[in-house]
C-alpha positions in Angstrom: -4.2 18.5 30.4 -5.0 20.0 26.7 -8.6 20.7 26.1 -10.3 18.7 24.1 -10.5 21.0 20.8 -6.5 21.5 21.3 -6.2 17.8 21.3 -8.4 17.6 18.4 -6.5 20.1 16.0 -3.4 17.8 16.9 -4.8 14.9 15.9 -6.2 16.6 12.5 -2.8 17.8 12.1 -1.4 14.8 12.3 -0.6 12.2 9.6 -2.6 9.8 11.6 -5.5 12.6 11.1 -5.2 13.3 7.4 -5.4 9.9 6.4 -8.3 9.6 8.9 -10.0 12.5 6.9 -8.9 11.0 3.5 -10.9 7.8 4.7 -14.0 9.6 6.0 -14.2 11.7 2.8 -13.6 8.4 0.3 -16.9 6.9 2.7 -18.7 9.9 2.6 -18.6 9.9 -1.7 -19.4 5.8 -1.4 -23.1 5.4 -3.2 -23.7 2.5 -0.8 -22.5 4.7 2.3 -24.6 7.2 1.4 -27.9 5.1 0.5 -27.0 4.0 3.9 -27.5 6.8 5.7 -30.3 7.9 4.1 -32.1 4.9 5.5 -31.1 5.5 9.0 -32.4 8.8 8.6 -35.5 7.9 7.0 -36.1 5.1 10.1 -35.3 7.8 13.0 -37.6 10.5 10.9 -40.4 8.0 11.4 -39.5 6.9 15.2 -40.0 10.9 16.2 -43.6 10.8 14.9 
């Protein structure tokens, strides 16, 4: 069985992968994505304390 990194590379390799990436990286500019996260960060930040 292939490690998991090995199978991981495939997959990034992979058409499958790059449009994968493509999408993650189209999310990742999104203004609403990212006032998104910034929430969830701000609510686990005050959880901790």
């Amino acid at each position: 069985m292939a490690s998991l990194i090995a199978r991981i590379r495939r997959f990034i390799n992979s058409p499958q992968g790059r449009q994968a990436r493509t999408r993650a990286e189209q999310l990742a500019r999104d203004p609403r994505t990212q006032q998104r996260i910034r929430g969830l960060r701000d609510r686990f930040a005050r959880r901790r304390h």
